[in-house]
C-alpha positions in Angstrom: 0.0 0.0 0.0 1.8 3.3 -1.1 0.5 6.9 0.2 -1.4 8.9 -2.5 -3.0 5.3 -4.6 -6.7 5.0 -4.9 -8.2 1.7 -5.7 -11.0 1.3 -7.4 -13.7 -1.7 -5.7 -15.3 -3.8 -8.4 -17.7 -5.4 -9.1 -20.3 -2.9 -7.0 -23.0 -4.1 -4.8 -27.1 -3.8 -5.5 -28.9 -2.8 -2.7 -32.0 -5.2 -2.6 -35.2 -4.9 -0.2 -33.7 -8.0 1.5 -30.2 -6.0 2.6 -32.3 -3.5 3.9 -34.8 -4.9 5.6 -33.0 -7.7 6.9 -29.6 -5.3 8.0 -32.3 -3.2 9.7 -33.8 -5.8 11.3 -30.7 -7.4 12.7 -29.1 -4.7 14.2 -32.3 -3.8 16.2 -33.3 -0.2 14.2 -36.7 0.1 14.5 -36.4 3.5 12.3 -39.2 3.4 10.5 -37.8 5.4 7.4 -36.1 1.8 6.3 -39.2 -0.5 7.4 -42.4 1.4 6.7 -43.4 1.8 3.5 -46.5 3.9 3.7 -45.1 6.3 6.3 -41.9 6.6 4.7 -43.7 7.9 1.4 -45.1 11.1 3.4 -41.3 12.0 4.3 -39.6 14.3 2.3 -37.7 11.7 0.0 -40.8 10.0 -0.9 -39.3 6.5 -0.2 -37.7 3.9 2.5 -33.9 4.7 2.4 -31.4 1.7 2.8 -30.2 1.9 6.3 -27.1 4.6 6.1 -24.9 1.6 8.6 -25.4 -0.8 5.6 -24.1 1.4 3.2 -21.2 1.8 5.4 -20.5 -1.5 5.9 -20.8 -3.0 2.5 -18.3 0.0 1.5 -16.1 -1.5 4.2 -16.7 -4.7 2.6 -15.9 -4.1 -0.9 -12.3 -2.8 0.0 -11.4 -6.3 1.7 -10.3 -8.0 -1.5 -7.7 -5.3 -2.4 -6.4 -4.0 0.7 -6.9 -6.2 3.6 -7.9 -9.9 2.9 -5.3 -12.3 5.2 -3.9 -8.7 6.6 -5.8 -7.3 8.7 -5.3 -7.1 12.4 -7.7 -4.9 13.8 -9.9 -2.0 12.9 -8.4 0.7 15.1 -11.1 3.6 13.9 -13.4 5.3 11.7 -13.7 9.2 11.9 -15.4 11.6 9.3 -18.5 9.6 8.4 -20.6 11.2 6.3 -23.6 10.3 3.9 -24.5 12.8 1.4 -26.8 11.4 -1.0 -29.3 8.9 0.1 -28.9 5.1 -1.4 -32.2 3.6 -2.3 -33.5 0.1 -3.0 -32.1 -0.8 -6.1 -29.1 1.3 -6.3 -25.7 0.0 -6.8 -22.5 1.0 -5.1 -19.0 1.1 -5.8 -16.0 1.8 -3.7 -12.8 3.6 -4.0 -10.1 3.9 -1.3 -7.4 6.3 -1.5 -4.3 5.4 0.8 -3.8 8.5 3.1 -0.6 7.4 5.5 0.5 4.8 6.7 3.8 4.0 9.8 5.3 1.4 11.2 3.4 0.3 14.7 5.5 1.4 17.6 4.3 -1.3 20.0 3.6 -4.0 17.4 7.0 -5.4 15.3 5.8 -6.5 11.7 3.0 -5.0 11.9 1.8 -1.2 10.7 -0.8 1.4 11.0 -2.8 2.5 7.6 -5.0 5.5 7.3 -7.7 5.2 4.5 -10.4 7.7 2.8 -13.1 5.2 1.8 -15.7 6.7 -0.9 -19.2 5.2 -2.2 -20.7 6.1 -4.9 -23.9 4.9 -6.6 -24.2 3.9 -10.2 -24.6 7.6 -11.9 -21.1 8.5 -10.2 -23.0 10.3 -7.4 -21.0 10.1 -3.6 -23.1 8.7 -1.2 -20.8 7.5 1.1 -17.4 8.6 2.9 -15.2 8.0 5.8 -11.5 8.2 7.0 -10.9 4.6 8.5 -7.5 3.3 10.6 -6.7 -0.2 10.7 -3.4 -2.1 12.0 -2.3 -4.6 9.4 0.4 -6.9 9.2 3.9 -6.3 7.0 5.1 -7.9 4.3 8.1 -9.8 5.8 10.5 -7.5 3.3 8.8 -4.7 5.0 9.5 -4.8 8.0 12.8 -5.1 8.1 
């Protein structure tokens, strides 16, 4: 991982009425702007939204395969969450991840500390998703060194 590269997450994700309901069920949200329908379509979007922590996590998700699948030690944070376009039902997203810094652990040998920007955006290019996350991963064995 070198400061300054942005990957780009492929394929996306479709957000289905299953995700939604099922991820808003599970984590105990009773909000009802992801579960009721006909009270939802009196709020100012017109629509259930797809709960703003799945979006969040499935961008987490679609990073793994390119930055920290066999690597990762621990999730040490996530700061500057922020969700400025709504994802609906039906909508897909796509991730990029842009490596911000990134140190040697002082406490942990072979291992390092990485600082990420994570951006989502649905399928007409439109960011509905960002967030700054900091996660200890191990080192390359040449790295470390």
């Amino acid at each position: 991982m070198d400061e300054g590269v942005t990957y780009r997450h492929r394929p996306g994700r479709t957000a289905t009425e299953a995700d939604n309901v099922l991820f808003t069920t599970l984590t105990m949200n009773p909000q009802p702007l992801h579960l009721d329908a006909a009270w939802s379509a009196t709020q100012p979007f017109g629509e259930r939204l797809v709960n703003s922590m799945w979006t969040l996590s499935t961008l987490v998700g679609l990073s793994v395969g390119q930055l920290t699948l066999g690597t990762l030690v621990a999730n040490l944070g996530l700061t500057d969450v922020a969700f400025p376009h709504p994802v609906r039902v039906g909508d897909t997203l796509y991730g990029e991840s842009t490596i911000l810094a990134k140190r040697l652990s002082r406490s942990r040998p072979g291992e390092g500390v990485v600082e990420v920007e994570h951006r989502g955006l649905n399928q007409d290019g439109v960011l509905v998703a960002t967030c700054r996350r900091t996660m200890l991963v191990r080192l390359r064995p040449e790295a470390g060194r």
